[in-house]
C-alpha positions in Angstrom: -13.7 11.8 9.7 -11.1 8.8 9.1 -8.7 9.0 6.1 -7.8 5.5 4.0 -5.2 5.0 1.9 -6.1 3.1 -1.5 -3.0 1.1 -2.5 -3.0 -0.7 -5.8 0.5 -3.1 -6.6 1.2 -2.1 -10.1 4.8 -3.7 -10.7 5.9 -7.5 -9.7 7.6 -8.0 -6.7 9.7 -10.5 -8.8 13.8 -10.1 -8.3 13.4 -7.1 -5.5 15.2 -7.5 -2.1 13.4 -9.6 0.5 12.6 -6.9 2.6 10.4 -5.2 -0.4 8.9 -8.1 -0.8 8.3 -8.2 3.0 6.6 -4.7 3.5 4.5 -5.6 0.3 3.2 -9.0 1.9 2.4 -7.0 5.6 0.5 -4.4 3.5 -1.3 -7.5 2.6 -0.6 -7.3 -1.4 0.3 -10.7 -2.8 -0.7 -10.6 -6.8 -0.5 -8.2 -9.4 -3.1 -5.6 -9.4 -5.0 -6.0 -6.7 -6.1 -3.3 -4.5 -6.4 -2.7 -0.8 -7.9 -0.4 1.6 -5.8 0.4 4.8 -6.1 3.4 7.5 -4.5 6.2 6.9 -1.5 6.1 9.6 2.2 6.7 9.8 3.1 3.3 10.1 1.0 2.3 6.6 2.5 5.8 5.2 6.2 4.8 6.3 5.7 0.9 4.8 3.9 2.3 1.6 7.0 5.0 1.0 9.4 2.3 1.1 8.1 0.4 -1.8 6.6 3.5 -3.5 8.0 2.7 -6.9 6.1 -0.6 -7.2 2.4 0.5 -5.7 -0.3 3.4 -7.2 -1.4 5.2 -3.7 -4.7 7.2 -3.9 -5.9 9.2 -0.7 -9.6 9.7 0.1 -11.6 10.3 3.1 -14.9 9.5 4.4 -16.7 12.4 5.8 -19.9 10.8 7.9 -22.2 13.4 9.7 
């Protein structure tokens, strides 16, 4: 069973600090929008918290048998 995270950028990164704009580029979100899929882990959880005000966050996970 392996959780993802499905995190959607849903304000502009326009006029935030640099380092918001930093943790939003690692996450690898770069336009308005757009939607990734990253592994659920604390590292992706910490990054994702920090800029939660600007990003949708949906949990899901895949149960293969």
């Amino acid at each position: 069973m392996s959780a993802t995270l499905k995190v959607t950028l849903i304000k502009s990164m326009n006029g935030r600090p640099e380092k918001h704009r930093k943790v939003l580029r690692g996450l690898g979100l770069r336009k308005l929008n757009r939607c990734i899929e990253l592994e659920d882990t604390p590292t992706n959880r910490g990054m994702v918290f920090k800029v939660s005000h600007l990003v949708k966050l949906e949990e899901s996970t895949d149960e293969t048998s």
